[in-house]
N, C-alpha and C positions, 0 to 999 in steps of 0.2 A: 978827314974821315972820322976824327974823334967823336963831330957830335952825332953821325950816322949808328957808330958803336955804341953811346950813351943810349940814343933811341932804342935800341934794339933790345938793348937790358933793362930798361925802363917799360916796354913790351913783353917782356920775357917775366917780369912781376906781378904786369897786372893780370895774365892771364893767369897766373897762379893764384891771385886771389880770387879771380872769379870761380874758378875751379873748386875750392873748396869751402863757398859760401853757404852756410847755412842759416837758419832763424837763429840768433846767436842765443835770445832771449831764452826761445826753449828751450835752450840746448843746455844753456849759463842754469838755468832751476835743475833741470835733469840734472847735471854734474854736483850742482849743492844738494841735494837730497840724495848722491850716492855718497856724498863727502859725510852726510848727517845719520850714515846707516841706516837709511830708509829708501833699503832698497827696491821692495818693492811698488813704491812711486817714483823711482828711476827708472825702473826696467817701463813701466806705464808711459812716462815721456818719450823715451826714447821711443819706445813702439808706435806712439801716437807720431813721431817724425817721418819714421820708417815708413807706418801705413799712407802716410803723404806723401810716398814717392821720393823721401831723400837719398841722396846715395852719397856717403862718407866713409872712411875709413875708420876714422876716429868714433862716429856714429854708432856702426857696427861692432868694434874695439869693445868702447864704452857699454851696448847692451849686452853685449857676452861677460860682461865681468860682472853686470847689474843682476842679470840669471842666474849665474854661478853663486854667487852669493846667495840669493834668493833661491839656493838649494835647489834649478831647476837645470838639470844636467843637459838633458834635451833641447832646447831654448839656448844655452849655453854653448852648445857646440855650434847649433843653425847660427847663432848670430859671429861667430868666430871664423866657420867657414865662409861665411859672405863677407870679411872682412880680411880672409886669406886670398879673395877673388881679387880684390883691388888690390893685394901687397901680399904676393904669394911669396916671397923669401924675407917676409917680416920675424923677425925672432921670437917675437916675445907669441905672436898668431900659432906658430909654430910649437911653442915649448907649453902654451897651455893647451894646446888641443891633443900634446902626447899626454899630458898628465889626465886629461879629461876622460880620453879613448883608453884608459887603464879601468874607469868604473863601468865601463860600458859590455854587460855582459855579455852582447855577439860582436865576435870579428870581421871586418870584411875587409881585407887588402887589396881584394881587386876592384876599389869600388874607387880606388885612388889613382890621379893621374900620375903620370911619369915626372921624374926631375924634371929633365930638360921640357915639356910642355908647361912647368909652374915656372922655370926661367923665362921664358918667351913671352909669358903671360906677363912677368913682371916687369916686363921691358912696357909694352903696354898698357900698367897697371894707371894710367892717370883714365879720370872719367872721361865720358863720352863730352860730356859739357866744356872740358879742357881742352881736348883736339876739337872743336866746334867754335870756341872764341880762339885759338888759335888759327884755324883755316880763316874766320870772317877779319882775324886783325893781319896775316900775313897777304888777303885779297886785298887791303884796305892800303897797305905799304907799295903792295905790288903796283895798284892802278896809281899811286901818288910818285913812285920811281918813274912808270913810263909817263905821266905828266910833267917829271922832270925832266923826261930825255924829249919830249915833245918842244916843251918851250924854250928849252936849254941855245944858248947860242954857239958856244963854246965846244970844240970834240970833246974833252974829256969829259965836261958833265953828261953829255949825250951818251957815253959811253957807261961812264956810271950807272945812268938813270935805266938804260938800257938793261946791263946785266944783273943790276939789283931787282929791277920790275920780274925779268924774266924766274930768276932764282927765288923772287919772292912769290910767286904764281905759281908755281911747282910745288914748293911748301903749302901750300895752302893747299893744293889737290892731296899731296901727302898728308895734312890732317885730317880731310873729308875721310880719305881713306880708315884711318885710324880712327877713326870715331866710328866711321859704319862696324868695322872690327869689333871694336871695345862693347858698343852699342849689342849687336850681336849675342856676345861671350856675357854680357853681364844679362839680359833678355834670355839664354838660352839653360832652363832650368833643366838637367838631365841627370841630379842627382835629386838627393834628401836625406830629412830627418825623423826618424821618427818618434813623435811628442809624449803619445800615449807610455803607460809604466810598462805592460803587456799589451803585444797587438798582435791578432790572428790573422795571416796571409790564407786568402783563398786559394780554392785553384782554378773558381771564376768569380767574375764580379756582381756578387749576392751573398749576402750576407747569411744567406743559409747553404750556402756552398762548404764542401767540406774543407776543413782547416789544412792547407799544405806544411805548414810550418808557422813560427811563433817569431816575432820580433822581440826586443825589449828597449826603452828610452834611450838615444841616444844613437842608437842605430846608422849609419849610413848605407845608402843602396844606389841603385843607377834606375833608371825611369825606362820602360823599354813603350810603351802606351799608357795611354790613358782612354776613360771613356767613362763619359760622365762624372759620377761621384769615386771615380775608382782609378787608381793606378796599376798597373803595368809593373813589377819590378823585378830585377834582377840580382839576386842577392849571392854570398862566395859561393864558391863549389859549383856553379850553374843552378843555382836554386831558381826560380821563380815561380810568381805567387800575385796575388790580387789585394792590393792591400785600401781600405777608406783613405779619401781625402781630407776628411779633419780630423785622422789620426796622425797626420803628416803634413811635413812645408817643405818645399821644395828651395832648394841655393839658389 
């Protein structure tokens, strides 16, 4: 059974490197120009990865510090909370987004999820692309176990090949699973940020609509609709309001 164990953890590697593959090349300049205090052509790289549909941790990590630096508090938290989604009990996510939400001059506590819903998440937290070569390498074990117990002559291989196929075909439905989840949760924008220094919430979506109340940079709120060029939000105290869409990015 040694080399069936070796196999397994030799599988269990590579699907972590695929997992957090990225164009290393842009990635490797972005980091040397945050290393060379030229931040704002860091923060540009990274953005330019991100706008590509990358999803990392480190990605995310990396342009929340590249903003912050680059004095842009707004930008700073959006890329911190999207990097709190993948590693919601990450420390360091954590202890700058309290320092961050200290300049931010509206609070909203209720805009924040529960402990236990940010443990669960991080039970979770590997990307969709990781349970997805995980399900396609544990089908790939699974159909090669029952082709063991197929041509096997022996009971005890047939046995083996049997309950490793079965147990590895189950895994693999448990990753499908987990990635439509993950998939889901990381697709499912129901908060934001918002970018602008001062931004005026409607109390419909028109921009000559009278002003319900005032955000400021940094902001977090919850998304209750959207419509068209305009959000839907829900901000403390039961406030809501009509806020533009390119004064705001949604997590």
């Amino acid at each position: 059974m040694n080399w069936l164990t070796s196999f397994f953890l030799a599988i269990g590697f590579s699907i972590t490197g695929f997992a957090s593959e990225l164009p290393n090349a842009k990635f490797l300049e972005a980091n040397e120009l945050y290393n060379s205090n030229l931040y704002d052509s860091a923060l540009t790289h990274y953005e330019e990865l991100i706008d590509s549909g990358y999803i990392s941790f480190e990605l995310f990590f990396n342009a929340g510090n590249a903003a912050y630096q680059n004095k842009s508090v707004g930008k700073s938290i959006l890329y911190y909370e999207k990097a709190k989604k993948l590693d919601p009990s990450n420390q360091d996510v954590i202890h700058n987004l309290q320092l961050l939400n200290r300049l931010v001059l509206d609070k909203n506590p209720s805009a924040e999820k529960s402990k236990a819903y940010d443990r669960i998440m991080s039970v979770l937290s590997r990307s969709p692309n990781y349970w997805s070569w995980g399900a396609i390498l544990t089908i790939f074990i699974g159909f090669a176990c029952l082709l063991l117990y197929k041509l096997s002559i022996g009971r005890r291989n047939k046995k083996i090949g049997f309950f490793l196929g079965v147990f590895s075909i189950l895994l693999s439905v448990i990753c499908i699973l987990l990635a439509t989840v993950q998939n889901n949760y990381m697709n499912t924008k129901s908060n934001g940020i918002v970018l602008g220094s001062s931004v005026s919430l409607k109390n419909a979506p028109n921009a000559d609509a009278k002003t319900a109340f005032i955000l400021h940079e940094g902001a977090k709120f919850e998304v209750k609709a959207a419509v068209i060029d305009w959000y839907e939000v829900i901000y403390s105290d039961g406030k809501i309001g009509w806020i533009a869409s390119d004064q705001v990015e949604l997590i």
